[in-house]
C-alpha positions in Angstrom: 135.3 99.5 97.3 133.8 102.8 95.7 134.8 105.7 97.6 133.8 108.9 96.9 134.0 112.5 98.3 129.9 114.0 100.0 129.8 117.6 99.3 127.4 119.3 101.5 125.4 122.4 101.1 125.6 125.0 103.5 123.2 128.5 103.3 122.4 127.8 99.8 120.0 125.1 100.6 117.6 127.6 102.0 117.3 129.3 98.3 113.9 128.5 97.2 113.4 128.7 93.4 116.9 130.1 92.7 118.5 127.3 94.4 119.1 125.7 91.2 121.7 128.5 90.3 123.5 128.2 93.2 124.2 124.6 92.5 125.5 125.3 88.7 128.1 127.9 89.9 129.1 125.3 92.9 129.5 122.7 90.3 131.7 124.8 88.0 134.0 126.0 90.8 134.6 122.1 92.0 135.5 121.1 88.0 137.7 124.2 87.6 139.7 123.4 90.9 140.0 119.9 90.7 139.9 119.6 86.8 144.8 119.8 87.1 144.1 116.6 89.7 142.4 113.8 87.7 139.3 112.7 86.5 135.9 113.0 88.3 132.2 112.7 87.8 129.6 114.7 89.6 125.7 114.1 90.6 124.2 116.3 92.8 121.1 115.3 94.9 119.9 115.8 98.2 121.7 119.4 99.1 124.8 117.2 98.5 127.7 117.0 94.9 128.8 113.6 95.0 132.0 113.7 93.3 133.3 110.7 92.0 136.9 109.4 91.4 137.5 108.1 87.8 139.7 105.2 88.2 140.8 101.7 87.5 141.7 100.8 91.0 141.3 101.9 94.5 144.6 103.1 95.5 144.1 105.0 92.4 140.9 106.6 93.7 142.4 107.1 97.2 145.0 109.4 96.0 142.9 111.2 93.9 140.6 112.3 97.1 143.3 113.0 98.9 144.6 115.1 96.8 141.0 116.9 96.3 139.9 117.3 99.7 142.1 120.4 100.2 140.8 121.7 97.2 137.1 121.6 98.3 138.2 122.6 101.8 139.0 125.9 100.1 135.7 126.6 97.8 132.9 128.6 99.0 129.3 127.3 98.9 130.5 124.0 100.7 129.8 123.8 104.5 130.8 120.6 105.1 132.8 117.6 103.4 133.1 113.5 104.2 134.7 110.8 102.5 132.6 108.2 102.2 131.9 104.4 101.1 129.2 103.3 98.7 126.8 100.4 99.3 123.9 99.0 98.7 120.8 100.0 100.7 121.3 97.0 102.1 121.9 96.4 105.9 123.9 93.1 105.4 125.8 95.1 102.6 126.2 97.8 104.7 127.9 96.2 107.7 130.2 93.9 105.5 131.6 97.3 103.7 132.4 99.4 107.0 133.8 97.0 108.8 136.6 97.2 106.6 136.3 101.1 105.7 136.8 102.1 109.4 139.5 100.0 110.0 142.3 103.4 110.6 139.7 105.2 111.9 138.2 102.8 114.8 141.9 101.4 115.8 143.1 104.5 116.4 139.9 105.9 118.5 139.4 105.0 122.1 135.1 105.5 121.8 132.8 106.2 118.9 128.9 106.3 118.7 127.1 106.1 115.4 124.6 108.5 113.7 122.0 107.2 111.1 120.4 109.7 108.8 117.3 107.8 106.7 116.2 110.5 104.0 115.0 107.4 102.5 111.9 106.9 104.4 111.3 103.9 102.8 114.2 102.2 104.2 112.9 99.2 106.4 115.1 100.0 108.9 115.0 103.5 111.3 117.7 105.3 112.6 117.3 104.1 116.0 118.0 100.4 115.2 120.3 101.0 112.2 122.5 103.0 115.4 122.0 100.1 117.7 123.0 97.4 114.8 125.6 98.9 113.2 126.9 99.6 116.9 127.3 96.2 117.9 128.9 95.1 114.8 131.5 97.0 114.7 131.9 96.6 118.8 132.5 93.2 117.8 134.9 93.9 115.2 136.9 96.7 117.4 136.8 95.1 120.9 138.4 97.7 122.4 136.4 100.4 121.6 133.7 101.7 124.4 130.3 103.8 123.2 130.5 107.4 124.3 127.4 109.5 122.5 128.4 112.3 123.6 131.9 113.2 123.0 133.3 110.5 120.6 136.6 110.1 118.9 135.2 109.0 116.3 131.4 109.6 114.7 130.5 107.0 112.0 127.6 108.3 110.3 125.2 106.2 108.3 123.7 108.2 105.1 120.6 106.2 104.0 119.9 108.1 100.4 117.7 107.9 97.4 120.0 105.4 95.1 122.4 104.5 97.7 123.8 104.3 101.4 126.9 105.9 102.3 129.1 105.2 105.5 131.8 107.8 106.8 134.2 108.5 109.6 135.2 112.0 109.4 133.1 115.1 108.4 135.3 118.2 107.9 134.5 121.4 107.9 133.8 123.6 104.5 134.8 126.8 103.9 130.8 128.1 104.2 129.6 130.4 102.4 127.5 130.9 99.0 129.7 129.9 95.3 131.8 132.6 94.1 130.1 134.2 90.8 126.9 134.1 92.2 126.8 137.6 93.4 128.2 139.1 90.3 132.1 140.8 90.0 133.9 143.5 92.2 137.3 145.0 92.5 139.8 144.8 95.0 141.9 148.0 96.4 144.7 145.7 96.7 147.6 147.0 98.5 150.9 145.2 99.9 149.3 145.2 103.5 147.6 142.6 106.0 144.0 144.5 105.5 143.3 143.7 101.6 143.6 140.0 101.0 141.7 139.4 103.8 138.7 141.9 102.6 138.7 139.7 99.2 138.5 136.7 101.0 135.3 137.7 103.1 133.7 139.4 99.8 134.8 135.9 97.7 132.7 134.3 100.8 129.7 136.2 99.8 129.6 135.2 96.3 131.6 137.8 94.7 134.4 136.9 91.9 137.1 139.3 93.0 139.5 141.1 90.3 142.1 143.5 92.0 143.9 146.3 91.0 147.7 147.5 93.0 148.5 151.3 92.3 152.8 150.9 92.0 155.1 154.0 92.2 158.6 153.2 91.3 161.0 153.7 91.9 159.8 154.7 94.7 158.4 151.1 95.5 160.5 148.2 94.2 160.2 145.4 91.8 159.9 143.4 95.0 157.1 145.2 96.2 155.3 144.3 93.5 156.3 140.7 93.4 154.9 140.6 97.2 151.5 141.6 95.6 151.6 139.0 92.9 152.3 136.4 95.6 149.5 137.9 97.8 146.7 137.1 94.5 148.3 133.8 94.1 147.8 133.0 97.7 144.0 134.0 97.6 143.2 132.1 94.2 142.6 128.8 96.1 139.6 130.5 97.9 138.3 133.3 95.1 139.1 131.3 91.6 140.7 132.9 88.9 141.3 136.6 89.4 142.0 139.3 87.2 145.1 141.5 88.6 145.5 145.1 87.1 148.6 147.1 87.9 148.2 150.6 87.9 151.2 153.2 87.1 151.0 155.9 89.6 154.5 157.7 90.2 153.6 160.6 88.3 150.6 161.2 89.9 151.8 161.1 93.2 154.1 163.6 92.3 152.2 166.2 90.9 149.9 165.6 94.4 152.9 166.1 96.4 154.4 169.3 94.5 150.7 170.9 94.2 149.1 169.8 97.0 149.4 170.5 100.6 150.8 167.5 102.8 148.1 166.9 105.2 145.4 166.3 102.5 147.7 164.2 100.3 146.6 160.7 101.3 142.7 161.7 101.2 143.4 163.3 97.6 145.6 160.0 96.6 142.7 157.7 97.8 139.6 159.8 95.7 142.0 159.4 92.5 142.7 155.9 93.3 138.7 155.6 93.1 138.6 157.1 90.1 141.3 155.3 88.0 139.8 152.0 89.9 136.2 152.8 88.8 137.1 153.1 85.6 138.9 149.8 84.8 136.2 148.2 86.8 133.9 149.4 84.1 136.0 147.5 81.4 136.2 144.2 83.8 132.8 144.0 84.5 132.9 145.0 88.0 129.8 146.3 89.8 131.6 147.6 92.8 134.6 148.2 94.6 136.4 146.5 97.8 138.4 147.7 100.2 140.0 146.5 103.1 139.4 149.6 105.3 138.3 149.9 109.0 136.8 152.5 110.8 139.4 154.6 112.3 142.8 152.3 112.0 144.6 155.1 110.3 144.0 158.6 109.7 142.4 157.8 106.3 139.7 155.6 107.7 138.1 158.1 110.2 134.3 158.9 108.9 135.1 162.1 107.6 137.9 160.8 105.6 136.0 158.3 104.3 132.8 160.5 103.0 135.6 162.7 101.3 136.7 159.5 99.5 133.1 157.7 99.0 132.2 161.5 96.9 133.4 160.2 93.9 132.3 156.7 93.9 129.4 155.8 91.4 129.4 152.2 92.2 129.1 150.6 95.9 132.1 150.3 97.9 131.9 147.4 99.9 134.3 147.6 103.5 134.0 144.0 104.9 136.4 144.8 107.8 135.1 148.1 108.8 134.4 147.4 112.3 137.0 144.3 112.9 139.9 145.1 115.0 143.6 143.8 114.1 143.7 141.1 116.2 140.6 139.6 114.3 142.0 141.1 111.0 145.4 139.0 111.3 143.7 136.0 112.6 141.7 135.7 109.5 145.4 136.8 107.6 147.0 133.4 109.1 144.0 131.1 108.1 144.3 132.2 104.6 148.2 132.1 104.4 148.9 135.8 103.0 150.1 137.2 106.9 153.8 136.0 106.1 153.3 137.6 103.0 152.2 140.5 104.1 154.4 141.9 106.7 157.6 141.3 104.2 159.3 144.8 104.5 158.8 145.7 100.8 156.7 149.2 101.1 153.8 150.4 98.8 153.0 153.7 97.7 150.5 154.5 100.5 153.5 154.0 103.0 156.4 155.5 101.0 154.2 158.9 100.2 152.4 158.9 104.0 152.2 162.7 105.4 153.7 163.5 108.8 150.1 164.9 110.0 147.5 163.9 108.1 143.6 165.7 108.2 142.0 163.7 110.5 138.7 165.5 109.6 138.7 166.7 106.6 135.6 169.0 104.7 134.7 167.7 101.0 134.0 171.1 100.3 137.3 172.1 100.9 138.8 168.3 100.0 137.4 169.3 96.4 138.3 172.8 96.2 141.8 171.9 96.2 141.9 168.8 93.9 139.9 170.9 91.1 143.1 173.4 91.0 145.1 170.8 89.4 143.7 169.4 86.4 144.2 165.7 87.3 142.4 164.6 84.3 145.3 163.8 81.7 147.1 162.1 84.2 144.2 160.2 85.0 144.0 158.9 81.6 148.0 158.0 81.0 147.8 156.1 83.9 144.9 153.8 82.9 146.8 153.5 79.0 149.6 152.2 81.1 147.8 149.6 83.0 148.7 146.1 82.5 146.6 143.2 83.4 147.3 139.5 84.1 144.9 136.6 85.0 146.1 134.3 87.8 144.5 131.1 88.9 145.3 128.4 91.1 149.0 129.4 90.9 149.0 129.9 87.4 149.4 133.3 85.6 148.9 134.4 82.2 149.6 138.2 80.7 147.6 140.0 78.8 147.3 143.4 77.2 144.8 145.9 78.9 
């Protein structure tokens, strides 16, 4: 019994003459995620990667796409996934080998109905009687099941395709989307909050490999702070891939803002010179843009005006993914992905431990510039991008590098 896992296309079918290069990075992503489970071999065909367990014997091959099926569940550029039986295009063959196959699924179902897709025109048989066929063999082999077309426990779905036929219970739901890499590099404002991981994730979605940079100030944040935000990139390399995480020394600058600066323009002058330092390592990393997880008027540094005075020094797009979500939509997303828990641990970063009491809620960039340009921010600028340190995570698995 050959079992194998259908992966199926979901926008990226609709590509045209690019398509081809949608289908490359989708392949790469499944061999990097699976390649730490066990041996596999791909085709693609049909807007479908059939991805194929290398193994002596069965129970061998059912463990293996057990263990993948999370995996794929997790990779953009799949909208939907069903583990499925070979056979012969065959109708005799084809009974014989679900009979079997569907044996957990059809005992433990009340009704079913059965869907027959023939992309193989050629097939002798159409849908309609393959449906009808198939139906009454397997009423015959499940007496207690009844036909229900219309809400089912259980859909078997007949796949008549160009080399082969495939038969399948259960078609799960992919993560959607288009493959990461496919819409180039950005980099990630990542902070300790709910906001940020979940930006990546929707940005990841869209194509984009995610890097991400946290701005630490201790000791005015703690080690554990830090090792919140660590957790937080391990947490979203299931869904973005391997990510590139820069930490950012930023204690002296937010105490030269503090001593020079007057209070209510401190977080506005904290975020431009996060842009800056940001923009600059993005440079070195490839990045085209910049992410953040802000939304339109949560905090006093997300109102429009605050957000033109920080936008002024960008030179590459910053892309706001949440900017017109509320929190309740926000967490929701947060929970799915498994970094809420994270998230709300009690371990604060330096946007909370340096927050005015009343912050500008409109500021002017005229006069937003005029005071940042009376300290010369320049040198610090610079020491705190020579003090940057940079470590690659992936699937769990980090590894440190130099800057």
């Amino acid at each position: 019994m050959r079992e194998i896992i259908l992966a199926k296309y979901g926008e990226m079918a609709l590509k045209g003459a690019n398509r081809i290069t949608f289908e490359d990075a989708l392949l790469r992503n499944i061999r990097f995620r699976l390649k730490h489970i066990g041996k596999f071999s791909y085709a693609k065909a049909q807007s479908t990667i059939y991805i194929i367990p290398e193994t002596e014997s069965d129970e061998e091959a059912g463990e293996l796409l057990a263990a993948a099926m999370p995996r794929l569940k997790k990779i953009f550029g799949i909208a939907a996934l069903a583990r499925a039986i070979t056979c012969e295009k065959d109708f005799a063959d084809i009974s014989a080998r679900a009979v079997p196959y569907l044996h957990d699924a059809l005992t433990a179902a009340k009704t079913f109905k059965v869907e027959a897709k023939r992309a193989d025109k050629a097939f002798p048989m159409k849908s309609p009687q393959i449906c009808a066929e198939l139906g009454g063999i397997l009423l015959e082999a499940y007496p207690h099941l009844t036909v229900n077309v219309t809400e089912p426990d259980v859909t078997v779905t007949v796949e008549i395709r160009d080399t082969n036929a495939y038969v399948h219970a259960a078609r799960e739901k992919g993560a959607g989307g288009l493959p990461v890499g496919t819409a180039g590099n950005a980099m990630l404002l990542l902070s300790g909050g709910i906001d940020s991981p979940v930006a990546a994730y929707m940005m990841a979605k869209r194509g984009l490999r995610i890097s991400a940079i946290h701005f630490a100030s201790p000791p005015y944040t703690s080690e554990r702070a830090l090792m919140k935000v660590q957790t937080l990139v391990e947490k979203l390399t299931p869904w973005c891939g391997s990510i590139a995480f820069y930490v950012v020394p930023f204690t002296e600058i937010q105490e030269v803002l503090e001593k020079n600066c007057p209070e209510e323009f401190f977080t506005i002058l904290m975020r431009r010179l996060m842009m800056e330092i940001a923009q600059r390592i993005s440079e070195r990393d490839s990045c085209a843009a910049i992410i953040t997880g802000e939304s339109l008027g949560q905090v006093a540094s997300q109102t429009i005006g605050a957000l033109a005075c920080t936008d002024a020094v960008a030179h590459m797009p910053v892309l706001r993914p949440l900017i017109g979500m509320d929190k309740t939509e926000i967490v929701e997303i947060a929970r799915k992905i498994d970094t809420f828990e994270t998230s709300i641990l009690p371990y604060e970063d330096c946007c909370t431990v340096f927050t005015p009491r009343h912050p500008k809620l409109r500021p002017r960039l005229d006069e937003v510039e005029q005071i940042q340009a009376e300290v010369d921010f320049a040198p610090l600028v610079e020491k705190a991008i020579e003090g940057t340190t940079k470590k690659i995570y992936a699937q769990h698995v980090s590894e440190s590098q130099t800057f």
